[in-house]
C-alpha positions in Angstrom: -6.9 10.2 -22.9 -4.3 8.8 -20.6 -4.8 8.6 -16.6 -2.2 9.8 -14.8 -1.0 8.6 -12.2 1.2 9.4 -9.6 3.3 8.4 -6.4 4.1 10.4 -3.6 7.4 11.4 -2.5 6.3 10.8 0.6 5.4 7.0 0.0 8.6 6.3 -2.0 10.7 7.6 1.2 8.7 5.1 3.3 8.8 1.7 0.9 11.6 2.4 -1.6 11.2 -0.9 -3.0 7.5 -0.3 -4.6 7.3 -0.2 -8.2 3.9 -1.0 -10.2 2.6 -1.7 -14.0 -0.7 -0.3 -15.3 -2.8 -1.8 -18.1 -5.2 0.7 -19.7 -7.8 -0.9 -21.2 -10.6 0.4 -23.5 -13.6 -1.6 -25.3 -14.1 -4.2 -22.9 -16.7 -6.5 -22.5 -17.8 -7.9 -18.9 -20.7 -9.7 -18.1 -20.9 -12.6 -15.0 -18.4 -14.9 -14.2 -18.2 -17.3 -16.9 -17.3 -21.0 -16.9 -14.1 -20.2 -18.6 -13.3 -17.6 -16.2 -14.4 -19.9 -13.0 -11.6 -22.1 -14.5 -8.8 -19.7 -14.5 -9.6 -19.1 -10.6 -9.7 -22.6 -10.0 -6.5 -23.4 -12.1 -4.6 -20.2 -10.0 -5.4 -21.7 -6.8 -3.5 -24.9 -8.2 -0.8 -22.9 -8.9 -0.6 -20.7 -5.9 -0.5 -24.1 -4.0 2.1 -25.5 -6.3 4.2 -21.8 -5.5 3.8 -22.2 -2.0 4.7 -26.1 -1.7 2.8 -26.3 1.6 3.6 -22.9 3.3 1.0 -20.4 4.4 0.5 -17.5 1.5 2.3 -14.9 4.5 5.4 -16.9 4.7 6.3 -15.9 1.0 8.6 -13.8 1.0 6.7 -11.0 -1.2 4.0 -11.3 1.3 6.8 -10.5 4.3 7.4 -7.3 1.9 4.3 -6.3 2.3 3.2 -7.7 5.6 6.5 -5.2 6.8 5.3 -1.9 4.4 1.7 -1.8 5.9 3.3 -2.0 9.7 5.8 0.9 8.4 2.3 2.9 8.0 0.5 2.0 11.1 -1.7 -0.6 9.7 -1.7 -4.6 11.3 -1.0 -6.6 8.3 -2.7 -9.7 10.1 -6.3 -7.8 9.9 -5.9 -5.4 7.3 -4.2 -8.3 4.1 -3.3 -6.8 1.2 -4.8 -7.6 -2.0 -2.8 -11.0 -2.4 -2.9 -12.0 0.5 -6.3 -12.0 1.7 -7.7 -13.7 -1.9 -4.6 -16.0 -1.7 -5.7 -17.3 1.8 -9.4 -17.4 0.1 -8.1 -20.0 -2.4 -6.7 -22.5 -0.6 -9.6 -22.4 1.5 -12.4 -25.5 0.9 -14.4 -22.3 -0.5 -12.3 -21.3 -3.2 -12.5 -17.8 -4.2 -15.7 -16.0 -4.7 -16.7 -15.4 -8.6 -17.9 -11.7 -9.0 -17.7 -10.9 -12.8 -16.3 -11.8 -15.9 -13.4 -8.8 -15.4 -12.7 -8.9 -11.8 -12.3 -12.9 -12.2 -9.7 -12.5 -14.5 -7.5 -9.6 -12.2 -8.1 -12.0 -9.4 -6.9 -15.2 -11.2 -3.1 -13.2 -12.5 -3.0 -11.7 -8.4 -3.4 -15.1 -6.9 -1.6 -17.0 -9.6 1.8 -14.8 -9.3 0.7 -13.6 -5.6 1.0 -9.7 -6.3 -1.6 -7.7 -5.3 -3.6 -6.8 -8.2 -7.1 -3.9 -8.9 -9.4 -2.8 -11.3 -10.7 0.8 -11.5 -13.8 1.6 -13.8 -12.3 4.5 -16.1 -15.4 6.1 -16.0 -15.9 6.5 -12.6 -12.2 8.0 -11.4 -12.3 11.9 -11.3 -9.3 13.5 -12.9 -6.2 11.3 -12.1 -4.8 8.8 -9.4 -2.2 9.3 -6.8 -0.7 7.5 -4.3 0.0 9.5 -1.2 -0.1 9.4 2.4 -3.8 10.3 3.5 -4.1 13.7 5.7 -6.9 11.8 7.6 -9.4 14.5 6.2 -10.2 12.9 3.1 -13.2 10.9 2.3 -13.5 7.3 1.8 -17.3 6.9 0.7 -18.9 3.4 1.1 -21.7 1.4 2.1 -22.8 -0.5 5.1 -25.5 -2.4 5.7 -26.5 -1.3 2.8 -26.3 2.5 3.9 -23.7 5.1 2.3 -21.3 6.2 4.9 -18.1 8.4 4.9 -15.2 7.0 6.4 -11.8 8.6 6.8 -8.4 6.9 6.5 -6.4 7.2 9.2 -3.1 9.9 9.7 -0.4 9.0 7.7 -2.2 5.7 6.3 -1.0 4.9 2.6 -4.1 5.3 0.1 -5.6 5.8 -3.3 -6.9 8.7 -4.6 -8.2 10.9 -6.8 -10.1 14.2 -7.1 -13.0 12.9 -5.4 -11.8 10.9 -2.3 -10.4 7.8 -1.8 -10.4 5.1 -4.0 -8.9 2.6 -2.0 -7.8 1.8 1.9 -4.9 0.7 3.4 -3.0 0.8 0.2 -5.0 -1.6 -2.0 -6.7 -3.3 1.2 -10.2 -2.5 0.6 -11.3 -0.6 -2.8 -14.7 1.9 -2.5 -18.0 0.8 -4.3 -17.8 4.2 -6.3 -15.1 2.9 -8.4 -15.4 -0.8 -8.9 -15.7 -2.7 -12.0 -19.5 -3.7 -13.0 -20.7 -5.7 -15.0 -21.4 -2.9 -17.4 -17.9 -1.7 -17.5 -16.3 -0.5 -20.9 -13.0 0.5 -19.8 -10.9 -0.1 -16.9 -7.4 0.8 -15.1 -5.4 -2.6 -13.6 -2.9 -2.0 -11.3 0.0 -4.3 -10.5 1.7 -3.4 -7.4 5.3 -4.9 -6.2 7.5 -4.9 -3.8 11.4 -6.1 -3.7 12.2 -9.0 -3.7 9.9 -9.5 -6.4 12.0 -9.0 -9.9 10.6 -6.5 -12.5 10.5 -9.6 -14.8 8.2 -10.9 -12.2 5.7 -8.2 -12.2 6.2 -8.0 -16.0 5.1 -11.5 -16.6 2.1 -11.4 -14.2 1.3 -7.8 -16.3 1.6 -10.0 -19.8 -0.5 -13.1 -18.6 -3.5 -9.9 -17.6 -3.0 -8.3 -20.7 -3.5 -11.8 -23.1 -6.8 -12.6 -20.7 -7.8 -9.3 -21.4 -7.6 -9.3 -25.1 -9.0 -13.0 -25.4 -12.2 -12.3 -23.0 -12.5 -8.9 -25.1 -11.6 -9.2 -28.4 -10.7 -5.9 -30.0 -10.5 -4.3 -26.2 -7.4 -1.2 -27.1 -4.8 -1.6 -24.6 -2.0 0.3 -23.2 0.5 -0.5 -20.7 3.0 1.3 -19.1 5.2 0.8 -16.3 7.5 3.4 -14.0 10.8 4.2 -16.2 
């Protein structure tokens, strides 16, 4: 079965320029990090830099697009960073990026690589489909600190992801709930590729190619489908 997914009216009046590419995937294997997926971080952050050519990750100019859609919703870009940014900035750090599993290393290596903000949803674990919308403020964003389960709420107006449950993910694709994430025992996932003019939709197709061949070479046999916004 296909998940649907949607995209306010609402958000598409706000950022016009936001389009997005979805890889479906079914039969995957995930495990830990891996050698061979350490490598594909490690290479990204070679080719971020190269991108960047000595310029912070926020000076690109997809970044800016960004950095200017969350303001248009009330967020501050400079403490909230979207899903690029904040792992970009993570890479060129003398850390390096943090390795969390064999799946999410891969989605993180294609975001930081291209710098497009890039997420993984366990199938399994979404409740009827996926929307994008402008959050009410009621809704309920479920997730854990110190190592408690709380209940959040977005705030008024704040862009999110949802489904029929809650909130899937803050601030746009900020900061994803625990309900949802990929573990290691994953089988089958939704990636989402999210851009923003003035990145090309060759651009956001390439990044969505590179995922899907990582994909099907880390899980042999894994059934894909992907599908982009006519």
């Amino acid at each position: 079965m296909t998940l649907q997914l949607t995209v306010s009216d609402e958000v598409r009046a706000l950022v016009p320029g936001f389009t997005h590419l979805a890889i479906e995937a079914h039969g995957l294997v995930n495990g830990p990090s891996t050698e061979a997926s350490s490598a594909l971080l490690d290479e990204a952050a070679r080719r971020l830099a190269e991108r960047l050519d000595g310029k912070a990750p926020h000076e690109d100019p997809h970044m800016t697009a960004w950095r200017a859609a969350y303001t248009a919703f009330g967020s501050k870009p400079s403490r909230t960073r979207n899903s690029a940014e904040a792992p970009a900035k993570r890479a060129l750090a003398d850390g390096g990026l943090p390795r969390i599993n064999l799946l999410v290393d891969l989605y993180n290596a294609v975001s930081v690589a291209h710098l497009i903000p890039v997420g993984g949803e366990d199938l399994a674990r979404i409740k009827g489909g996926m929307r994008l919308v402008r959050a009410t403020g009621d809704e309920d964003f479920v997730t854990v600190a110190g190592g408690e389960r709380i209940v959040e709420h977005p705030d008024s107006g704040e862009i999110v992801w949802c489904d029929d449950e809650g909130v899937t993910c803050r601030r746009w694709n900020w900061r994803q709930g625990p309900r949802t994430r990929l573990t290691e025992e994953s089988t089958g996932a939704i990636f989402l590729l999210e851009s923003l003019a003035p990145m090309s939709r060759t651009e956001l197709e390439q990044a969505g190619a590179e995922l899907a061949e990582l994909l099907e070479k880390f899980s042999p046999g894994a059934q894909l489908t992907v599908r982009a916004p006519e």
